[in-house]
PDBQT receptor file of N, H, CA, C and O in Angstrom, charges set to zero:
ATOM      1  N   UNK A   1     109.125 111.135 122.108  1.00  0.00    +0.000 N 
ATOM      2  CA  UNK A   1     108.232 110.525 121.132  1.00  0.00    +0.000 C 
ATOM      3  C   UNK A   1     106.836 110.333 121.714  1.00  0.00    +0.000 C 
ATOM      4  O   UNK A   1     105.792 110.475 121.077  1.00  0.00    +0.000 OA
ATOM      5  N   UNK A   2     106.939 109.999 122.981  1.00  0.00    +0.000 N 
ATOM      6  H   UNK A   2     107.787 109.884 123.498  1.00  0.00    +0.000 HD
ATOM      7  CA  UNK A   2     105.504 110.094 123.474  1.00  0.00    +0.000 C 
ATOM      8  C   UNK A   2     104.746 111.039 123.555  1.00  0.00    +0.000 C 
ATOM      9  O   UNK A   2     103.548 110.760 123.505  1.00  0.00    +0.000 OA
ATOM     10  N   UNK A   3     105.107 112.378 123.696  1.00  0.00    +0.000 N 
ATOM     11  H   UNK A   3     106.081 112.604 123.736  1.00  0.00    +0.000 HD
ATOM     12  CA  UNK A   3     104.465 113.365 123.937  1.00  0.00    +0.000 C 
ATOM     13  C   UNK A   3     104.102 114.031 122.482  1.00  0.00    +0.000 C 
ATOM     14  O   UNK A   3     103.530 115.115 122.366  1.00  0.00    +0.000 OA
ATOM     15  N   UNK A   4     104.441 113.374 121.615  1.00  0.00    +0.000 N 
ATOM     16  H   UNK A   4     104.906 112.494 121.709  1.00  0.00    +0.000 HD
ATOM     17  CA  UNK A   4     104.433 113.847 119.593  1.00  0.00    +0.000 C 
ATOM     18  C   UNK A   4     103.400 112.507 119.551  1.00  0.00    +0.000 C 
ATOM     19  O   UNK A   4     102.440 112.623 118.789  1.00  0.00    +0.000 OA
ATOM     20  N   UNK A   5     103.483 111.649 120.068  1.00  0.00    +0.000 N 
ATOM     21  H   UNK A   5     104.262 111.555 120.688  1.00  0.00    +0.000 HD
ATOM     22  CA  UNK A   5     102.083 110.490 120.011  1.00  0.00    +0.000 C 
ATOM     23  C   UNK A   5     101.154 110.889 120.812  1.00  0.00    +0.000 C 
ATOM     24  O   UNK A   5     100.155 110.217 120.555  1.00  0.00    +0.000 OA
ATOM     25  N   UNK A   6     100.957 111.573 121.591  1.00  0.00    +0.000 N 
ATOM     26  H   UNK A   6     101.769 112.119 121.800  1.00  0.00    +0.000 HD
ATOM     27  CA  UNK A   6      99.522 112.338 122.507  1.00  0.00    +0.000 C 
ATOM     28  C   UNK A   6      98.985 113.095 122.031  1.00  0.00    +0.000 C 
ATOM     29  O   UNK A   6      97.773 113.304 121.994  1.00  0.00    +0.000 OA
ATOM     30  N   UNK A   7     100.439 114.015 121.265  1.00  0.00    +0.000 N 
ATOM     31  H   UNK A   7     101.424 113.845 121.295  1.00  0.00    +0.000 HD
ATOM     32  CA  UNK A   7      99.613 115.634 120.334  1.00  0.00    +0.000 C 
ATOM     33  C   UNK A   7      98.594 115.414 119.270  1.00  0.00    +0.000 C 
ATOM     34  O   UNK A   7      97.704 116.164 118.868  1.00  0.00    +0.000 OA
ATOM     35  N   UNK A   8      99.097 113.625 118.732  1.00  0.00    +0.000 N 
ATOM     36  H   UNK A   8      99.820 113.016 119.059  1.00  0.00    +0.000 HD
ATOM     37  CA  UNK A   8      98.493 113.641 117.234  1.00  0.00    +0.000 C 
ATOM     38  C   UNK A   8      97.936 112.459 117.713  1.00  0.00    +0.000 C 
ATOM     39  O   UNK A   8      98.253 111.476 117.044  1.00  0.00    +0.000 OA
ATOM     40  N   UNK A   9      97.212 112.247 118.651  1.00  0.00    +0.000 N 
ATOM     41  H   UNK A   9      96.954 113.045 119.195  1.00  0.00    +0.000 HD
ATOM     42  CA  UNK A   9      95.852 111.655 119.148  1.00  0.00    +0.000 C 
ATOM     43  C   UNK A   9      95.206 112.082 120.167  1.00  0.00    +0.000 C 
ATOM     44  O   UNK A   9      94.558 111.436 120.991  1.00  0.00    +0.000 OA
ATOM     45  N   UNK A  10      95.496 113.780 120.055  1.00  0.00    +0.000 N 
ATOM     46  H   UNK A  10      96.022 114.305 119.385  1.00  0.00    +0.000 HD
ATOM     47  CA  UNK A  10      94.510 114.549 120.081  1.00  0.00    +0.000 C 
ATOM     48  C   UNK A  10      93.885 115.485 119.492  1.00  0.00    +0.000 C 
ATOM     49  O   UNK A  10      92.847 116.070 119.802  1.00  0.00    +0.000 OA
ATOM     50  N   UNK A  11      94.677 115.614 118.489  1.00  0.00    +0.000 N 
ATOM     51  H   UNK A  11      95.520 115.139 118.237  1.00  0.00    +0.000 HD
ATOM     52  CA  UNK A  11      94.115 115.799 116.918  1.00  0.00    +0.000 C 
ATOM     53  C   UNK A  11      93.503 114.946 115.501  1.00  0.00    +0.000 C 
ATOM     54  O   UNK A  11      93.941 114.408 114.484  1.00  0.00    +0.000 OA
ATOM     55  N   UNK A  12      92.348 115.189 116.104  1.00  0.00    +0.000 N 
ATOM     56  H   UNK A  12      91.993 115.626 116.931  1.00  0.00    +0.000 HD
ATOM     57  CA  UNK A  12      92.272 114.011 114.893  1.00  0.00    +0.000 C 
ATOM     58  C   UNK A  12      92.118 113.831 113.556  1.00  0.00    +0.000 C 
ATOM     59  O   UNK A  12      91.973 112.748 112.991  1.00  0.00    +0.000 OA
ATOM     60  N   UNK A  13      92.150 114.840 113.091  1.00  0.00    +0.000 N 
ATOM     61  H   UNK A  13      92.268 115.721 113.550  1.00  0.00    +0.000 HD
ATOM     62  CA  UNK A  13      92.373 115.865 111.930  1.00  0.00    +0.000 C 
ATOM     63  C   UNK A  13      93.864 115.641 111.537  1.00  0.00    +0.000 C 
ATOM     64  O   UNK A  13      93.987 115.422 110.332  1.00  0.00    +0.000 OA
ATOM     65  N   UNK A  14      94.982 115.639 112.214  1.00  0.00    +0.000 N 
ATOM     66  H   UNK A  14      94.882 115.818 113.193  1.00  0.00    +0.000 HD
ATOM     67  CA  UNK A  14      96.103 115.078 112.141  1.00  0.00    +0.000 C 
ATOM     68  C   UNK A  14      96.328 114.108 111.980  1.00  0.00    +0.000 C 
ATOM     69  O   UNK A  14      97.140 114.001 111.061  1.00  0.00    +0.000 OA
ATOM     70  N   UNK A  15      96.016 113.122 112.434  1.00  0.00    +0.000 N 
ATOM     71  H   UNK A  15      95.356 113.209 113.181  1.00  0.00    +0.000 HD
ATOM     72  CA  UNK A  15      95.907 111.668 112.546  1.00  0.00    +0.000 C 
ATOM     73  C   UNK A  15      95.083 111.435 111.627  1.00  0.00    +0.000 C 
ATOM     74  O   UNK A  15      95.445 110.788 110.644  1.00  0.00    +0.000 OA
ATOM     75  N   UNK A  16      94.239 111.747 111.706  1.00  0.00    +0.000 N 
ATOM     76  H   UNK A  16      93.945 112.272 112.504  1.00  0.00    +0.000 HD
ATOM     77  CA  UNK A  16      93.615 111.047 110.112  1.00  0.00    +0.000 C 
ATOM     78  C   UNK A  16      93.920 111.292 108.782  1.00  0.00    +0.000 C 
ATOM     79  O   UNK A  16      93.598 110.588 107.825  1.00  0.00    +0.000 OA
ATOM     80  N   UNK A  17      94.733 112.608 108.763  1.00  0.00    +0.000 N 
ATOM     81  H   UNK A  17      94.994 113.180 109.541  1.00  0.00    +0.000 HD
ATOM     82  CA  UNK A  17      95.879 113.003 107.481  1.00  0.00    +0.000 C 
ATOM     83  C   UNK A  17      97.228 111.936 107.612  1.00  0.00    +0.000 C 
ATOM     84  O   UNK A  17      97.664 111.470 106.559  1.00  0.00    +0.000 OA
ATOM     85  N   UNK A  18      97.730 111.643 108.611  1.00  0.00    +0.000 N 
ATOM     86  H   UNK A  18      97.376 112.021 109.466  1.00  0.00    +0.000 HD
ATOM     87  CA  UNK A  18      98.855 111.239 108.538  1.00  0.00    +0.000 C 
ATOM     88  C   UNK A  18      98.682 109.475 108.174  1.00  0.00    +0.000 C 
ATOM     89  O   UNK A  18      99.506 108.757 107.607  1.00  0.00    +0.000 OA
ATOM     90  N   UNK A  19      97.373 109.114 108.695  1.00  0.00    +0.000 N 
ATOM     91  H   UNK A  19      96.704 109.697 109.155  1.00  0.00    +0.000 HD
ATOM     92  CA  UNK A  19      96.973 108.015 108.009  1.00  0.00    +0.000 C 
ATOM     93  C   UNK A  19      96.779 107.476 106.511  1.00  0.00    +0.000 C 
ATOM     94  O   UNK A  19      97.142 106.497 105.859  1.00  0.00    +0.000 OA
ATOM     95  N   UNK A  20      95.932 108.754 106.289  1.00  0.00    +0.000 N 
ATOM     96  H   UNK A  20      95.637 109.549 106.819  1.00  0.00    +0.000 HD
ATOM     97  CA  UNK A  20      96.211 108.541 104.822  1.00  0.00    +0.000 C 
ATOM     98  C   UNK A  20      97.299 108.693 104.241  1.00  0.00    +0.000 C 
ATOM     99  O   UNK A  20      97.377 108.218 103.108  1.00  0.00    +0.000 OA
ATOM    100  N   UNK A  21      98.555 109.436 104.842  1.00  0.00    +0.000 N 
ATOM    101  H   UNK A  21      98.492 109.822 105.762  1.00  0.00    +0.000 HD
ATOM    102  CA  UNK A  21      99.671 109.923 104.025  1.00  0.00    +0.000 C 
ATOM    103  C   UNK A  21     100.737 108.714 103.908  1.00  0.00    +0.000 C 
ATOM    104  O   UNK A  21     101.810 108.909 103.337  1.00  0.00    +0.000 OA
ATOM    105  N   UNK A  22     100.316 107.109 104.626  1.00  0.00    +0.000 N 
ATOM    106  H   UNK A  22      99.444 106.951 105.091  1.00  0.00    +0.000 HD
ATOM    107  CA  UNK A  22     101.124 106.206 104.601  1.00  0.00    +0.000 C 
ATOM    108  C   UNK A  22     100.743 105.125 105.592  1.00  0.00    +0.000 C 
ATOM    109  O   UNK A  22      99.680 105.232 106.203  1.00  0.00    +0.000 OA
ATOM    110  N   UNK A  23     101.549 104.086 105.791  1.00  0.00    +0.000 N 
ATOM    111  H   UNK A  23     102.413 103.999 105.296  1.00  0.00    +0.000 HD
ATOM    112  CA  UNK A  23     101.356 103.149 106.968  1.00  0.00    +0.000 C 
ATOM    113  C   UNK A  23     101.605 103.519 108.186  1.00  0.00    +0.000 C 
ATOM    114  O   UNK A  23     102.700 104.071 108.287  1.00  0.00    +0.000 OA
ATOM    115  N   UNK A  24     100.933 103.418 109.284  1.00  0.00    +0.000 N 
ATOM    116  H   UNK A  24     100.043 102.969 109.202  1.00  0.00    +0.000 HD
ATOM    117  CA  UNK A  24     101.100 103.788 110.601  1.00  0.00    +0.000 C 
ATOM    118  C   UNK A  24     101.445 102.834 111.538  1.00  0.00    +0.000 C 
ATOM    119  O   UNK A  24     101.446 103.071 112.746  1.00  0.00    +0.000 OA
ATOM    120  N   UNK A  25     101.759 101.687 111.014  1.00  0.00    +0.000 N 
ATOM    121  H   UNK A  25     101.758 101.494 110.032  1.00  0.00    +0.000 HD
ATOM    122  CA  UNK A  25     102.358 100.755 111.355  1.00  0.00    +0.000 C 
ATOM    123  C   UNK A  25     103.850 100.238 112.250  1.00  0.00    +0.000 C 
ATOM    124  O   UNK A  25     104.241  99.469 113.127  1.00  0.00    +0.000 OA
ATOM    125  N   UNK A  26     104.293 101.274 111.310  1.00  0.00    +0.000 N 
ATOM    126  H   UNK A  26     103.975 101.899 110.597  1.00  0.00    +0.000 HD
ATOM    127  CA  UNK A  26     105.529 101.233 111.685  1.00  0.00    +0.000 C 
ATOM    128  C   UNK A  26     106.018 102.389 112.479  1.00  0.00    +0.000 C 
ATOM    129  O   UNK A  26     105.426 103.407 112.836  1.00  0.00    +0.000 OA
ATOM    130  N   UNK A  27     107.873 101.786 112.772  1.00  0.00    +0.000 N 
ATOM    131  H   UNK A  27     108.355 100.959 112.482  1.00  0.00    +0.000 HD
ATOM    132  CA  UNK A  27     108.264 103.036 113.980  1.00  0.00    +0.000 C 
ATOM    133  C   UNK A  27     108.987 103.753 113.429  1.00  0.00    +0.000 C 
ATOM    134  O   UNK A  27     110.189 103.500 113.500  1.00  0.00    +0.000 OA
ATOM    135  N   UNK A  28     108.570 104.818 112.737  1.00  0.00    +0.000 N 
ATOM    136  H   UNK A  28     107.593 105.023 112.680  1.00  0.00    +0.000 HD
ATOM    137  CA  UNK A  28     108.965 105.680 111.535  1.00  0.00    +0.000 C 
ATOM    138  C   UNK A  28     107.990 106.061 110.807  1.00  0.00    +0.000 C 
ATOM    139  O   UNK A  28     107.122 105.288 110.402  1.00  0.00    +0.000 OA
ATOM    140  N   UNK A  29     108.035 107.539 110.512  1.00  0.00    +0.000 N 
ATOM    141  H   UNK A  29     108.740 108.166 110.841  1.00  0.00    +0.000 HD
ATOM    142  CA  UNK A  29     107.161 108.092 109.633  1.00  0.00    +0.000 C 
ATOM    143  C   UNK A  29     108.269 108.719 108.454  1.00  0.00    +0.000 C 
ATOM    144  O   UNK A  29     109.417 109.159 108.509  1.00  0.00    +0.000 OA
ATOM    145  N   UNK A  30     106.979 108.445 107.066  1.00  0.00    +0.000 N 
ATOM    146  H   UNK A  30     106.046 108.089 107.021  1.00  0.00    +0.000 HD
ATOM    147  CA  UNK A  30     107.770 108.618 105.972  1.00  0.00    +0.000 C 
ATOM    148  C   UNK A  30     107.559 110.471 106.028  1.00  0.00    +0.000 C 
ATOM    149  O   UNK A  30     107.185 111.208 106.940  1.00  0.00    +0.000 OA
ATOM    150  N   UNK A  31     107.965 110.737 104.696  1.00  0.00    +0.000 N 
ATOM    151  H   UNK A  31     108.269 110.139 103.954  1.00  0.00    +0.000 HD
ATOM    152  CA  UNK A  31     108.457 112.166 104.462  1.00  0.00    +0.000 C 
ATOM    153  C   UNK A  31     106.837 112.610 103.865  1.00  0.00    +0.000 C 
ATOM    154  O   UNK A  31     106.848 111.649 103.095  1.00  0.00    +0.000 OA
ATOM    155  N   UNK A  32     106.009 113.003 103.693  1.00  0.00    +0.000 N 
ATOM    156  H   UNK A  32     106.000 113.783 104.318  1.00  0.00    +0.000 HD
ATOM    157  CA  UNK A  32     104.760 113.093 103.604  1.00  0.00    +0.000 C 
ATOM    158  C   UNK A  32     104.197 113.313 105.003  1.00  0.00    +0.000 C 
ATOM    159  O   UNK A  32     103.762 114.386 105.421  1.00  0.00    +0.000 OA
ATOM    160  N   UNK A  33     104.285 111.622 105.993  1.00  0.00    +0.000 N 
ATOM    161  H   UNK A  33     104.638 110.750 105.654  1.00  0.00    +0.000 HD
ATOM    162  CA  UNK A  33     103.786 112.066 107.148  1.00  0.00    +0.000 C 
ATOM    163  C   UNK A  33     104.352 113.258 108.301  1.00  0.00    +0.000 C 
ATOM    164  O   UNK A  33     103.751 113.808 109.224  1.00  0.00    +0.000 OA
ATOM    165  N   UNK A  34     106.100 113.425 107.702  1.00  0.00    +0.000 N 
ATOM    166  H   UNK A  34     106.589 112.979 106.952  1.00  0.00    +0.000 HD
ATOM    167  CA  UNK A  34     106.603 114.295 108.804  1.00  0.00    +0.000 C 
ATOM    168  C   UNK A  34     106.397 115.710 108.402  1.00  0.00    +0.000 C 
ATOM    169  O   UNK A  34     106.508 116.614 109.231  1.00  0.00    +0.000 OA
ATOM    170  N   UNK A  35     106.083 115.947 107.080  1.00  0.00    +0.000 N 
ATOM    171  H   UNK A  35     105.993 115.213 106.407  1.00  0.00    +0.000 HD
ATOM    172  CA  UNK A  35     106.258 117.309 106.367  1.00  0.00    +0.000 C 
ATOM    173  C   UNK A  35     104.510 117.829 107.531  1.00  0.00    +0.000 C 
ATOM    174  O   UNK A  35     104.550 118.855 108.210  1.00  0.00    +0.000 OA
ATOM    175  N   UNK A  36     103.186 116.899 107.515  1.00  0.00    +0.000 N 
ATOM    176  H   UNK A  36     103.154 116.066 106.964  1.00  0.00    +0.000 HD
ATOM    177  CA  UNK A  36     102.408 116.828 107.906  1.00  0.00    +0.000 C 
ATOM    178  C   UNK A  36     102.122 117.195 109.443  1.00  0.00    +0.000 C 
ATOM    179  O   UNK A  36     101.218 117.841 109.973  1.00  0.00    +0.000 OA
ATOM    180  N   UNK A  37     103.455 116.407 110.042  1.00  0.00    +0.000 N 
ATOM    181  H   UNK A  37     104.190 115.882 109.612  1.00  0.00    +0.000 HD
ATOM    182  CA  UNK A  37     103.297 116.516 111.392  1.00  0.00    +0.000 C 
ATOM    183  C   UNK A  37     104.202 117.982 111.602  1.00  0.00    +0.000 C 
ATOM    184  O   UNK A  37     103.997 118.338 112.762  1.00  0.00    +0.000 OA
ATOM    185  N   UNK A  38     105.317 119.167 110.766  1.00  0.00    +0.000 N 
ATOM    186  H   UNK A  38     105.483 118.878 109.823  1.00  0.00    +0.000 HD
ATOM    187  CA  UNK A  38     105.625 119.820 110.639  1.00  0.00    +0.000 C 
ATOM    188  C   UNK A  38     105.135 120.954 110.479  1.00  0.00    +0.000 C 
ATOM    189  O   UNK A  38     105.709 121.995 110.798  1.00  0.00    +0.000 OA
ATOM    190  N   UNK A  39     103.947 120.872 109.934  1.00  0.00    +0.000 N 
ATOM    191  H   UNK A  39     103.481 120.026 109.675  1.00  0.00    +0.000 HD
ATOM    192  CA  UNK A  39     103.190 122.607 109.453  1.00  0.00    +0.000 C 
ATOM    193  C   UNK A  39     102.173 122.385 110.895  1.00  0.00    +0.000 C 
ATOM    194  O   UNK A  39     101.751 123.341 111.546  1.00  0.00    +0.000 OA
ATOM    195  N   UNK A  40     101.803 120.493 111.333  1.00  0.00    +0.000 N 
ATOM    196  H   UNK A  40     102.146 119.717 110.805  1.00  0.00    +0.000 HD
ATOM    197  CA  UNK A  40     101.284 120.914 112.291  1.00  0.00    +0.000 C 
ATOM    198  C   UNK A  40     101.312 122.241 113.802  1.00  0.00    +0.000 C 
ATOM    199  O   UNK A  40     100.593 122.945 114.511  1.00  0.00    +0.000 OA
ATOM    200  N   UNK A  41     102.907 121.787 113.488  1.00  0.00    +0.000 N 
ATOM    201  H   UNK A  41     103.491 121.215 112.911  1.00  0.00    +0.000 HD
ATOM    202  CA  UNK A  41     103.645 122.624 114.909  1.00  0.00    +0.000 C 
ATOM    203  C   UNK A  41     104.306 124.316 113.999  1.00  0.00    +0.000 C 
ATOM    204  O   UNK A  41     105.056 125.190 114.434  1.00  0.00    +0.000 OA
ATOM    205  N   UNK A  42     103.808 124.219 113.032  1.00  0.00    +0.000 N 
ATOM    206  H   UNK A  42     103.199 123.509 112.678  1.00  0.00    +0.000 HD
ATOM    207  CA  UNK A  42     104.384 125.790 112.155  1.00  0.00    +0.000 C 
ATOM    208  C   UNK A  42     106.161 125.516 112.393  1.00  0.00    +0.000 C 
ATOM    209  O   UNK A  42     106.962 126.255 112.967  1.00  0.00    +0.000 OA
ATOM    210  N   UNK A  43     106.315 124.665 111.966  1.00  0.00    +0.000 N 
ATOM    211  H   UNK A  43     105.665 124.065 111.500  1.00  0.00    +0.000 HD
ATOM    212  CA  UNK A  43     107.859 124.077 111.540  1.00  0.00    +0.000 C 
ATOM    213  C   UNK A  43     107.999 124.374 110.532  1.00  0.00    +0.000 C 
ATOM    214  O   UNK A  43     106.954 124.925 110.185  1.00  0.00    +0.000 OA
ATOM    215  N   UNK A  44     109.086 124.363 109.300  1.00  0.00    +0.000 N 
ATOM    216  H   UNK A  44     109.934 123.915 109.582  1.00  0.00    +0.000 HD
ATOM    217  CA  UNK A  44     109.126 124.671 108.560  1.00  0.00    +0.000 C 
ATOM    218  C   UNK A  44     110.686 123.333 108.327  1.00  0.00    +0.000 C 
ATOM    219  O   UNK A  44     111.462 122.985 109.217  1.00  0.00    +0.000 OA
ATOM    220  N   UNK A  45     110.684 122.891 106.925  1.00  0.00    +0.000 N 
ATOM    221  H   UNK A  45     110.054 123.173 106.202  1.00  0.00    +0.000 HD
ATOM    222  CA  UNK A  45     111.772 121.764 106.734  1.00  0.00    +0.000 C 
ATOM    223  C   UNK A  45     112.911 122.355 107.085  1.00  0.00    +0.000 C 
ATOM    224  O   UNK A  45     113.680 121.825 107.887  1.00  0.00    +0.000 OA
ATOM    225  N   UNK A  46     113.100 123.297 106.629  1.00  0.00    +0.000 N 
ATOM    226  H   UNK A  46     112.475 123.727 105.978  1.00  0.00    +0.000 HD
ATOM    227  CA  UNK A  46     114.931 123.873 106.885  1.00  0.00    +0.000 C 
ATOM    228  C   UNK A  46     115.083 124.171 108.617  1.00  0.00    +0.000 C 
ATOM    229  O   UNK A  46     116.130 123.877 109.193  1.00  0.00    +0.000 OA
ATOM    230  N   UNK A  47     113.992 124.744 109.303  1.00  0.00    +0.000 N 
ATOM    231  H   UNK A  47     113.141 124.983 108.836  1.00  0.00    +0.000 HD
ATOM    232  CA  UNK A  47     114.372 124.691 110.422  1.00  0.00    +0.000 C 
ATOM    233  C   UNK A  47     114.262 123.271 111.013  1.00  0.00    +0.000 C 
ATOM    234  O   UNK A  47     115.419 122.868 111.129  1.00  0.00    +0.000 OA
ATOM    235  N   UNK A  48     113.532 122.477 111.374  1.00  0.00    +0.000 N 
ATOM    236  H   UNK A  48     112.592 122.805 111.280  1.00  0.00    +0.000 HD
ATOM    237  CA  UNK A  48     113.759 120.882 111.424  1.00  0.00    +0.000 C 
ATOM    238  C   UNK A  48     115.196 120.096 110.688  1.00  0.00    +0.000 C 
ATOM    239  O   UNK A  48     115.644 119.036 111.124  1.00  0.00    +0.000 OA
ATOM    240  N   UNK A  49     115.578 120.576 109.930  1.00  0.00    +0.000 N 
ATOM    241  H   UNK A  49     115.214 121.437 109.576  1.00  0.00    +0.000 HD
ATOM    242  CA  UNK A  49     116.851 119.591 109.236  1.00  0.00    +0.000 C 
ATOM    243  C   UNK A  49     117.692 120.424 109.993  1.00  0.00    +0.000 C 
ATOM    244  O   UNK A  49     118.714 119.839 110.351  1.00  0.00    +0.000 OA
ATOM    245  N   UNK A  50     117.581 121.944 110.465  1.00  0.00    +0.000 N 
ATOM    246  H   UNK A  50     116.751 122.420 110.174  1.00  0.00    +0.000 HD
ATOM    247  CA  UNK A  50     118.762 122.645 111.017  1.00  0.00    +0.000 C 
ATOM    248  C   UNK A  50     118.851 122.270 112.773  1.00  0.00    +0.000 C 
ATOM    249  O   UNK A  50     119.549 122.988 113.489  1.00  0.00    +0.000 OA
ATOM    250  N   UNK A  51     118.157 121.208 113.302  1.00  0.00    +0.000 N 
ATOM    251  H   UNK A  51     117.590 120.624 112.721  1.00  0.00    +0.000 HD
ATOM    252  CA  UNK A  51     118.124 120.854 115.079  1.00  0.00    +0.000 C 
ATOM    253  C   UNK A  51     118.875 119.640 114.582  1.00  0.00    +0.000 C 
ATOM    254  O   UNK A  51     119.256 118.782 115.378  1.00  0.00    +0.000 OA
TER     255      UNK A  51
C-alpha cells in the first residue's frame, strides 16, 4: 500500500482526480477512485477482480 501511496503522490494529475472522485479520508477507496487508480497502471477491472 505504500508504494500505490508514493505512485499517486507523484502524480498529481492522479491525485487530484481521485480527490475529486470521493473522500480521501479514509482507508479505502471507493469504486470510482479504484477504476481511476486502474487505467492509471493500464489495468483493466476483469484482470484486477481475476488476482
Amino acid at each position: 500500500m505504500q508504494q500505490l501511496r508514493n505512485e499517486i503522490d507523484v502524480c498529481p494529475a492522479l491525485k487530484q482526480q481521485i480527490e475529486l472522485a470521493g473522500n480521501t479520508k479514509r482507508h479505502y477507496y471507493n469504486k470510482q477512485q479504484l477504476l481511476l487508480i486502474l487505467e492509471h497502471f493500464c489495468i483493466t477491472l476483469e484482470e484486477f477482480e481475476q488476482l
